[in-house]
FIFI-957020 format. One record per residue: residue in three letters; x negated, z, y of N, C-alpha, C in turn. Coordinates in steps of 0.1 Angstrom, whole numbers, padded with zeros to 4 digits, always signed. Atoms other than C-alpha are relative to their C-alpha. Layout:
! FIFI-957020
AlaXZYXZYXZY ...
***
This chain:
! FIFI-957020
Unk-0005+0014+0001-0124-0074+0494-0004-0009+0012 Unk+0007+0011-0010-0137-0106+0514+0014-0004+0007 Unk-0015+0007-0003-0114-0123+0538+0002-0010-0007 Unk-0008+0016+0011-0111-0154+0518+0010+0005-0010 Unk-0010-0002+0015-0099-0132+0488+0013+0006+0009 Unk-0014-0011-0003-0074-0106+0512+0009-0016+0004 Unk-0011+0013-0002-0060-0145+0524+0004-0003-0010 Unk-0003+0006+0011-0061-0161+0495+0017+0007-0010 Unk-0010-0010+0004-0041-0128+0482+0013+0000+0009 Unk-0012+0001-0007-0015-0132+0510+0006-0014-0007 Unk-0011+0011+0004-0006-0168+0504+0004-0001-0013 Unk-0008-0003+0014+0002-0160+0467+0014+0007+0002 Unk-0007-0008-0004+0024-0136+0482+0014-0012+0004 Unk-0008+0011-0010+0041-0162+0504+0011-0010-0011 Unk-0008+0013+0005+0047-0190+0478+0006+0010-0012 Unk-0009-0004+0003+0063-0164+0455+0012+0002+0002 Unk-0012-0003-0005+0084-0154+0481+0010-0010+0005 Unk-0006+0016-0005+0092-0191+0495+0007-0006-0014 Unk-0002+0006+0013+0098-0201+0454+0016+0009+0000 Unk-0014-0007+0007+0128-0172+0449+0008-0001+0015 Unk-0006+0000-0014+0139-0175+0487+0010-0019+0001 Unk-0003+0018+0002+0143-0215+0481+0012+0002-0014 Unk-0011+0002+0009+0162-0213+0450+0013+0014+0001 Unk-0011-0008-0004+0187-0184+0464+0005-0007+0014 Unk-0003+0009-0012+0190-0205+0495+0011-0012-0008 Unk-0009+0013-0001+0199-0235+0479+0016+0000-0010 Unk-0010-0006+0006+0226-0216+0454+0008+0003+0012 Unk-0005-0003-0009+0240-0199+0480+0010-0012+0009 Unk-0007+0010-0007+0244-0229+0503+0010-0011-0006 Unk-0007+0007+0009+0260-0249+0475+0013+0004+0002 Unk-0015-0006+0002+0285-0226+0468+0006+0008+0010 Unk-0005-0009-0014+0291-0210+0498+0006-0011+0013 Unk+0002+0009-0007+0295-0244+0515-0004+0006+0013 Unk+0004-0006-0013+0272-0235+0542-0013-0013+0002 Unk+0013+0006-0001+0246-0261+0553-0009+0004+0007 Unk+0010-0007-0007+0230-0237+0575-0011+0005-0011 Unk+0010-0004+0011+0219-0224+0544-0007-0010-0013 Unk+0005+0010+0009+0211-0255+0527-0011-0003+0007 Unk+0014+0010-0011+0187-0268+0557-0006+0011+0000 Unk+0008-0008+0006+0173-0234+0551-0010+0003-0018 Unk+0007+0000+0012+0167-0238+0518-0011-0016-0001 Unk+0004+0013+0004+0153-0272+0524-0015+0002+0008 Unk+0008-0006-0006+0127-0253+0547-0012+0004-0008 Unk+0009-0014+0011+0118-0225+0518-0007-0017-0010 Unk+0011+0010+0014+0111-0259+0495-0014-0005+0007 Unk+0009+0005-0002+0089-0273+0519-0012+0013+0005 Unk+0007-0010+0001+0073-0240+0525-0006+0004-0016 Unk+0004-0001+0014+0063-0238+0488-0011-0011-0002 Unk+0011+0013+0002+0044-0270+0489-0009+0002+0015 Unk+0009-0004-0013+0027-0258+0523-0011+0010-0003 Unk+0010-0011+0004+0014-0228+0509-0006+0000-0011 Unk+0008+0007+0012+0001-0243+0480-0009-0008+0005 Unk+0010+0009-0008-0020-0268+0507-0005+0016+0002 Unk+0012-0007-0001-0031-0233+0520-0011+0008-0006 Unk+0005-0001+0015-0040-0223+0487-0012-0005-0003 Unk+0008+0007+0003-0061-0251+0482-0012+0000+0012 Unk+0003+0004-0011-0076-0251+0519-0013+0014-0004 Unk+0009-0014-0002-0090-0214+0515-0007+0002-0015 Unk+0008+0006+0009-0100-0220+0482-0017-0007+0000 Unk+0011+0010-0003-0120-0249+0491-0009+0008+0010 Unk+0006+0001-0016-0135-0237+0526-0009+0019-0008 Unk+0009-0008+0001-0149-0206+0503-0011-0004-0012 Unk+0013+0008+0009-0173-0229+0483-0011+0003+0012 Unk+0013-0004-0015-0207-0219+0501-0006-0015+0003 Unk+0007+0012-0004-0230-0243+0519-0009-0007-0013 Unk+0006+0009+0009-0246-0273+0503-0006-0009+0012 Unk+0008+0011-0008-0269-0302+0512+0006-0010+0010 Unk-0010+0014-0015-0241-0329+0528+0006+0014+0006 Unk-0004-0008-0007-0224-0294+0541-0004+0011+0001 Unk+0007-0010-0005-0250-0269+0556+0006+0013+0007 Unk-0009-0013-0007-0227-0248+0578+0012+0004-0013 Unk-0012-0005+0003-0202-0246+0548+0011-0007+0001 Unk-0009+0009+0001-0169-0262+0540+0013+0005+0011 Unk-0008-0011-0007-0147-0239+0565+0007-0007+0008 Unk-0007+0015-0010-0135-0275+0587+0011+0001-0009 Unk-0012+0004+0009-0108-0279+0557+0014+0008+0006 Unk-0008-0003-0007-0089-0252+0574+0007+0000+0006 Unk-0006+0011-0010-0079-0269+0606+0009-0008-0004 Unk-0005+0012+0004-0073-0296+0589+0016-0002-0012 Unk-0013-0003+0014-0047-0280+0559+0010+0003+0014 Unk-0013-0002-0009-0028-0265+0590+0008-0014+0008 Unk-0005+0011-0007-0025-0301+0605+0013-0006-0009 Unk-0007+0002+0010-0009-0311+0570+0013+0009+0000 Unk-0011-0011-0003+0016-0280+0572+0008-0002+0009 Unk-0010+0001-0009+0027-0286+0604+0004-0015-0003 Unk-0013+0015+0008+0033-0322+0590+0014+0003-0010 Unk-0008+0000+0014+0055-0309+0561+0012+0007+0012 Unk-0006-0008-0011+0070-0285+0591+0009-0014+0009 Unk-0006+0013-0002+0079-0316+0609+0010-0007-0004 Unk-0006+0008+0014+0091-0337+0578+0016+0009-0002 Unk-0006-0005+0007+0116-0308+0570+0007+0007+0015 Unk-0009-0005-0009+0129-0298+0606+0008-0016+0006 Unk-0008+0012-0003+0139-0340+0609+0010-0004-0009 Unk-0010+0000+0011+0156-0341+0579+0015+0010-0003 Unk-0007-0013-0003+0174-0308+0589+0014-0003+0009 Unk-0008+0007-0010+0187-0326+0620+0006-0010-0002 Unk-0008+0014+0007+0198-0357+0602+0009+0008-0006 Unk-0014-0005+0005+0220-0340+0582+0007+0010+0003 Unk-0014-0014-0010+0234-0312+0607+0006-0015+0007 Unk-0004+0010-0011+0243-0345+0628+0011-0007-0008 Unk-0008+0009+0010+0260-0367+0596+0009+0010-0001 Unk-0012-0015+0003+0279-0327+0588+0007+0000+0011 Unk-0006-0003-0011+0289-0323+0625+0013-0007-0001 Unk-0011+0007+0003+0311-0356+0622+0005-0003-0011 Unk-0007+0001+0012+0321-0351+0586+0009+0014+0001 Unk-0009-0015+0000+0353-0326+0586-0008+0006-0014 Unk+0005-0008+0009+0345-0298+0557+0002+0014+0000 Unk-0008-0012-0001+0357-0264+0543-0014+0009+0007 Unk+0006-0012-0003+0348-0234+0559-0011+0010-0008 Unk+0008-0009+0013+0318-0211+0545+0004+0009-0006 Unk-0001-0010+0005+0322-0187+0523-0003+0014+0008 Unk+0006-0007-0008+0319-0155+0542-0007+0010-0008 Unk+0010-0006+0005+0298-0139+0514-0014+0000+0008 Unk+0016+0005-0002+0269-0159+0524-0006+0005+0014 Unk+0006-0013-0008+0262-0135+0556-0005+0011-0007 Unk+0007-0002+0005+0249-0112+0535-0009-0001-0011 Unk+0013+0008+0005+0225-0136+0517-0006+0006+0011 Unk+0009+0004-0012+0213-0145+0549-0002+0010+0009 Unk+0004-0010-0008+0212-0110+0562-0017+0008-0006 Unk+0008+0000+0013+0190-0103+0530-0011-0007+0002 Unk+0013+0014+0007+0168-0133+0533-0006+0005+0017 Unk+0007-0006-0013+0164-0123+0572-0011+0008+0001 Unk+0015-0014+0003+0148-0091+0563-0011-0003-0004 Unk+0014+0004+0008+0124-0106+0539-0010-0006+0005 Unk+0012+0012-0008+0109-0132+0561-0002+0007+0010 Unk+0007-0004-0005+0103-0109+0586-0009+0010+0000 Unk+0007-0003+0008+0089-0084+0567-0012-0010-0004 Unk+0013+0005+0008+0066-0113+0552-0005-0008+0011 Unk+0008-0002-0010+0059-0123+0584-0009+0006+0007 Unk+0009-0012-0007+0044-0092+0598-0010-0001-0016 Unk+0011-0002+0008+0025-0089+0565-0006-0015+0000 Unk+0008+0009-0002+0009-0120+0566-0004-0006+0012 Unk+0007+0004-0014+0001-0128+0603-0009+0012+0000 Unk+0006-0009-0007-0012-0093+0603-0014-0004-0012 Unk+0009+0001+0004-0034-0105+0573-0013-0013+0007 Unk+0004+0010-0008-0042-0137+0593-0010+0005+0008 Unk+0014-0009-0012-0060-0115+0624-0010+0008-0010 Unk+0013-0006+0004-0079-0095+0598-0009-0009-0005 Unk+0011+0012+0008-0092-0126+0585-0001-0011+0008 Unk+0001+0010-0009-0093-0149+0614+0003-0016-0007 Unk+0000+0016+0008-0079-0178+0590+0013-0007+0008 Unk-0007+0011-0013-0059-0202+0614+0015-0011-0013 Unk-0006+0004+0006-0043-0217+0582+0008+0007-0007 Unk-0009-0010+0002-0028-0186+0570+0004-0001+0011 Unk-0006+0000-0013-0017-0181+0604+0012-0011+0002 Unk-0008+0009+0008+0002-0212+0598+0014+0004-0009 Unk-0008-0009+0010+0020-0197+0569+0008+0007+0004 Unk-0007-0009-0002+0028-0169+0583+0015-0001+0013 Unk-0010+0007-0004+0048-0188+0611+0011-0007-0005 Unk-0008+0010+0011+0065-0204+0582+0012+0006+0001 Unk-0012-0013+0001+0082-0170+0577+0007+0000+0010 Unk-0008-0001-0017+0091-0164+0615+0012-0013-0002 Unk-0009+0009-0002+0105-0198+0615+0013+0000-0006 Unk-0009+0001+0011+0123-0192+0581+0010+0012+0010 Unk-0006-0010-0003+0137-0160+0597+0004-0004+0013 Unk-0009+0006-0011+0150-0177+0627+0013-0010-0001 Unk-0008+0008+0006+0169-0205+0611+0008+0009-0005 Unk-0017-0007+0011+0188-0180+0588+0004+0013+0012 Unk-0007-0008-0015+0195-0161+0624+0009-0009+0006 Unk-0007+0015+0000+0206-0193+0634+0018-0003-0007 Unk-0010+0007+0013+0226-0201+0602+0012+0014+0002 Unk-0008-0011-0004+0239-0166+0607+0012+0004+0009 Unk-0005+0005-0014+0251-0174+0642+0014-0006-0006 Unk-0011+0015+0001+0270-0205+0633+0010+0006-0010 Unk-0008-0001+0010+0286-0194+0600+0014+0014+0005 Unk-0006-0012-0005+0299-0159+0617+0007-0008+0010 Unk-0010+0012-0004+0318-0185+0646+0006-0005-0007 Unk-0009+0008+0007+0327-0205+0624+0012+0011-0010 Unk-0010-0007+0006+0349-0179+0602+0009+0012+0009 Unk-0008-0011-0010+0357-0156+0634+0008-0013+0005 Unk-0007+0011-0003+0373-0188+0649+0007-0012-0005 Unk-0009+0007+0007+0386-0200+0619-0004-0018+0001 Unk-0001+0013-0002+0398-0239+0614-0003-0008+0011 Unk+0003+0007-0011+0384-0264+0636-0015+0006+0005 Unk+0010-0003-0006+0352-0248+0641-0011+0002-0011 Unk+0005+0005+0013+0337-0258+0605-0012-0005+0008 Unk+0017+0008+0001+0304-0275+0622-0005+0009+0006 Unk+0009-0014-0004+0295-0241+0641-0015+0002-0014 Unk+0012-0004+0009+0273-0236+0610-0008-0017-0003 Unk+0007+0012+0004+0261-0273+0609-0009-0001+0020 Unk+0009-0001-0014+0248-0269+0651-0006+0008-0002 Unk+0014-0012-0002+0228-0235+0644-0008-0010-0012 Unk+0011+0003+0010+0212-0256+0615-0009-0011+0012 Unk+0003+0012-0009+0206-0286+0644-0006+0008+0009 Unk+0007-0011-0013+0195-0256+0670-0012+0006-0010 Unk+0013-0005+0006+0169-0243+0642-0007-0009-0003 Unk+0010+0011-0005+0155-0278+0639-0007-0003+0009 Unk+0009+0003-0007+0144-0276+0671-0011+0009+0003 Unk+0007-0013-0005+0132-0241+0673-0009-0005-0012 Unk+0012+0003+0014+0110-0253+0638-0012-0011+0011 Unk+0007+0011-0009+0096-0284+0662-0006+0008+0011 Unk+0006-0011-0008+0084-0258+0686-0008+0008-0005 Unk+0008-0010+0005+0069-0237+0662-0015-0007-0005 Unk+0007+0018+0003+0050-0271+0653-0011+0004+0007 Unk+0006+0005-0011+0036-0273+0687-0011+0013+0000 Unk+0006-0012-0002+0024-0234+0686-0008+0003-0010 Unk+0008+0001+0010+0007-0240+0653-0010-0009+0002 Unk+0012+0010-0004-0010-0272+0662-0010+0000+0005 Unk+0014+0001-0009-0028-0264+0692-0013+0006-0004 Unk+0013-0008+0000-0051-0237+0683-0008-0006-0012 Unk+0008+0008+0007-0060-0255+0652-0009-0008+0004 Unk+0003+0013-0011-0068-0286+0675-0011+0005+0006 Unk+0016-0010-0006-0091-0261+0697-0011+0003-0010 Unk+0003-0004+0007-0105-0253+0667-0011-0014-0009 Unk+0008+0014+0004-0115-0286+0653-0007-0007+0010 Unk+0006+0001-0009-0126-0290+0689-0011+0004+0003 Unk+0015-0010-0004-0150-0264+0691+0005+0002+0016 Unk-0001-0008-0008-0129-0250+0722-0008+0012+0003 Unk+0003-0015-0004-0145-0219+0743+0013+0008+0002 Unk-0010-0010-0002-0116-0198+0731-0001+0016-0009 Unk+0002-0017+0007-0134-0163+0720-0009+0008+0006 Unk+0010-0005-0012-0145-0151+0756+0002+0015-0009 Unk+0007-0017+0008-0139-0111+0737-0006+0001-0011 Unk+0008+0005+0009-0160-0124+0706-0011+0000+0007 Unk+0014+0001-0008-0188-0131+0731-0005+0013+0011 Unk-0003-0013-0005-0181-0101+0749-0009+0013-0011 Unk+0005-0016+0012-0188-0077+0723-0014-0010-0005 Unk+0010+0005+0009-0217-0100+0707-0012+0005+0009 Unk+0010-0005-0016-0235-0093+0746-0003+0016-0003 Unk+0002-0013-0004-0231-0058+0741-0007+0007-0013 Unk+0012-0006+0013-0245-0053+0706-0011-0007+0000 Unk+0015+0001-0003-0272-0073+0714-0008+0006+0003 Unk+0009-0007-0008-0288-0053+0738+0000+0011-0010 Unk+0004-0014+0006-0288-0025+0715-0011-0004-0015 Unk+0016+0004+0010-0316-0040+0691-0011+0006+0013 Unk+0011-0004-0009-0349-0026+0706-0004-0012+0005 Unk+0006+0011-0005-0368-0051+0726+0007-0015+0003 Unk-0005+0009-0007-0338-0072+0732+0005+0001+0015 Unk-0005-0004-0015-0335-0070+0772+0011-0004+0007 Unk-0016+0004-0006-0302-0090+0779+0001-0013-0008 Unk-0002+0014+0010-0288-0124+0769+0004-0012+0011 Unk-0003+0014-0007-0283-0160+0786+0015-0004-0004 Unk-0012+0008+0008-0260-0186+0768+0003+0012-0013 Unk-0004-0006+0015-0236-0177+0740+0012-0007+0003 Unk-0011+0008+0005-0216-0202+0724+0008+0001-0014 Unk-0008-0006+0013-0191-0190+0697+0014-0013-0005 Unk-0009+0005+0007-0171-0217+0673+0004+0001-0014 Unk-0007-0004+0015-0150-0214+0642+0000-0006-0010 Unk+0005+0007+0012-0158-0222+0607+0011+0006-0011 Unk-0008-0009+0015-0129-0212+0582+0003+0010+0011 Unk-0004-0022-0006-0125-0171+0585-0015+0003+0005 Unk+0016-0007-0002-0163-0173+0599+0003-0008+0019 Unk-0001+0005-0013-0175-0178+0636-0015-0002+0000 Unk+0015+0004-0005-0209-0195+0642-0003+0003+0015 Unk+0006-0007-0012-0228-0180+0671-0014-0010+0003 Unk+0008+0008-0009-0256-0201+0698-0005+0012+0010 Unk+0003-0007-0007-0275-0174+0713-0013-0001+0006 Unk+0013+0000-0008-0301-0172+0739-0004+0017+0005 Unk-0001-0006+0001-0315-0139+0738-0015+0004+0010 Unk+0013-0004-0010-0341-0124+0767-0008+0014-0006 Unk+0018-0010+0003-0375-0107+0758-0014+0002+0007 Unk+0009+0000-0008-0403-0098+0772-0013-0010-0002 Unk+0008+0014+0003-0427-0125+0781-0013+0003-0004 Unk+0006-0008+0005-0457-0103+0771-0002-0001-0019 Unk-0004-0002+0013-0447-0104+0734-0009-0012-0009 Unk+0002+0017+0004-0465-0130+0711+0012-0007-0008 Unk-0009+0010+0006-0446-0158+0693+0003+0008-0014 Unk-0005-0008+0016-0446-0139+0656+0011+0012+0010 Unk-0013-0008+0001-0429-0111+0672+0014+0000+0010 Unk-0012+0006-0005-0405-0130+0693+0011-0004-0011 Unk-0006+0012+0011-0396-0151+0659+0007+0017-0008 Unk-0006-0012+0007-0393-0108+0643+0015+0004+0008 Unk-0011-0005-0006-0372-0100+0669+0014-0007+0000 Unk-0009+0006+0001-0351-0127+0664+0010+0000-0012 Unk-0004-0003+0015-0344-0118+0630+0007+0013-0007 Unk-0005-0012-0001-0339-0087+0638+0017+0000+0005 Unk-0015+0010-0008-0307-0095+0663+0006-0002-0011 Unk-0011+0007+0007-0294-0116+0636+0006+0008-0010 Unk-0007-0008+0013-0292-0092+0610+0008+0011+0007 Unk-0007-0006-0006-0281-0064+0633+0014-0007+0001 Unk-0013+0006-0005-0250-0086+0648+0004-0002-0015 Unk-0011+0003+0014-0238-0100+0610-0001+0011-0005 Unk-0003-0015+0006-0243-0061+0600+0014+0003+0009 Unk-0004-0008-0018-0222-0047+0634+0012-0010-0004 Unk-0012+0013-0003-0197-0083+0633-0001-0004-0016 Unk+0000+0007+0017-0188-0091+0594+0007-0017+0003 Unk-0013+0014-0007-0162-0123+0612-0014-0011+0000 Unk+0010+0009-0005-0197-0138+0623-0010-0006-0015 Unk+0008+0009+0012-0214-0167+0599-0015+0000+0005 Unk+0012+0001+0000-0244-0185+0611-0003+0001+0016 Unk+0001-0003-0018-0260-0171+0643-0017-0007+0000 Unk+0009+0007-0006-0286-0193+0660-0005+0007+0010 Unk+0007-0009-0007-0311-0171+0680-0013-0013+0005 Unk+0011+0006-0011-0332-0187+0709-0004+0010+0008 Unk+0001-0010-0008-0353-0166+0724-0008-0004+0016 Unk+0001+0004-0017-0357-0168+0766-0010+0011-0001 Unk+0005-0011-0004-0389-0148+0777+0006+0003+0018 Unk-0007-0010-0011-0380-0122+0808-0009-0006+0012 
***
């Protein structure tokens, strides 16, 4: 299986589990009067329309190259996580408006069922966190990665909610907004999670130098082609689940031009044999 398909295959996963997580959320919080679990479920909905952008993102970014896009459509990725962390945003200020309007609204106490929902729902999202961040590193996709933060986040909030609601019924009357501040305290920890999603994207749309052990290992399988003697530059940036490679690669100055242009051909296929992560590698050859 490709990484586009093993991603693609996670985020199905996700918006299944965000679809039955959202509509047990928002039951729960109804009738449980709990709005820790409502501003959780208001999470899981915008997690469902998130992972349907990454849906579309990995989708898209595995259409191969074309004439207006030579390297490939793989930019879309960045760009879907930017959208995410917008929905992410959208749905941790909306959270905080209405823990704030609850705070100063008196209201009955929660149900104390609804701890284990949210002991239940805890489990799940971290469970579906580790399975999808771990699918994220095998696939280097930045927009799954995304996603899979969704979960973390989701599984914090209802740690959160958990918090407050358990206060609020160990301390009885008068302590009814304890579950409306852990929803106001998981708003910010979502706005945080924002910030830790954003950047690397950002690097990423940048064309940051952030895959000094990518370059690392690429130096050391080089040299193991015959007739490659060491290497100069090497510039590694990210395309989608691929890494485009800029390499300057040392040969003997002896050599003619046809079998400088062989050996260069050679390298390339070795390294995308050896490195499957790596797309288009650009081979310059330096004589010795």
């Amino acid at each position: 299986m490709s990484n586009e398909q093993t991603a693609i295959k996670a985020t199905y996963f996700s918006i299944i589990g965000n679809f039955l997580l959202a509509l047990l959320k928002w039951l729960a919080g109804y009738f449980g009067n709990s709005y820790a679990l409502i501003a959780d479920a208001i999470e899981s909905t915008a997690d469902i329309f998130s992972s349907f952008l990454v849906l579309f993102g990995l989708k898209y970014a595995k259409r191969p190259a074309d004439e207006n896009h030579p390297y490939g459509h793989g930019r879309i990725e960045p760009l879907v996580t930017f959208v995410v962390v917008g929905f992410l945003i959208i749905s941790a200020t909306i959270i905080a408006y209405e823990s704030i309007q609850n705070i100063r609204t008196p209201h009955e106490l929660p149900k104390p069922w609804t701890l284990f929902v949210l002991l239940a729902i805890i489990i799940w999202k971290e469970v579906s966190f580790r399975v999808v961040i771990k699918k994220s590193k095998e696939t280097g996709s930045s927009s799954l990665r995304a996603d899979a933060w969704h979960h973390r986040s989701d599984a914090i909030t209802s740690v959160a909610a958990f918090i407050g609601i358990s206060i609020a019924l160990i301390l009885g009357k008068g302590y009814e907004s304890a579950d409306d501040f852990a929803a106001l305290f998981a708003s910010g920890f979502i706005l945080y999670n924002c910030y830790l999603i954003f950047r690397p994207a950002l690097g990423e749309i940048m064309d940051e130098n952030l895959y000094d052990d990518l370059i690392a290992e690429i130096r050391i399988n080089a040299v193991k082609v015959d007739g490659i003697l060491g290497t100069e530059k090497c510039f590694v940036r990210k395309l989608g689940t691929k890494h485009l490679v800029d390499l300057h690669a040392i040969v003997s100055g002896d050599i003619s031009v046809k079998e400088g242009h062989q050996l260069a051909h050679r390298l390339q296929d070795y390294l995308q044999k050896k490195m499957p992560q790596l797309g288009n590698i650009l081979i310059h050859i330096e004589p010795d």
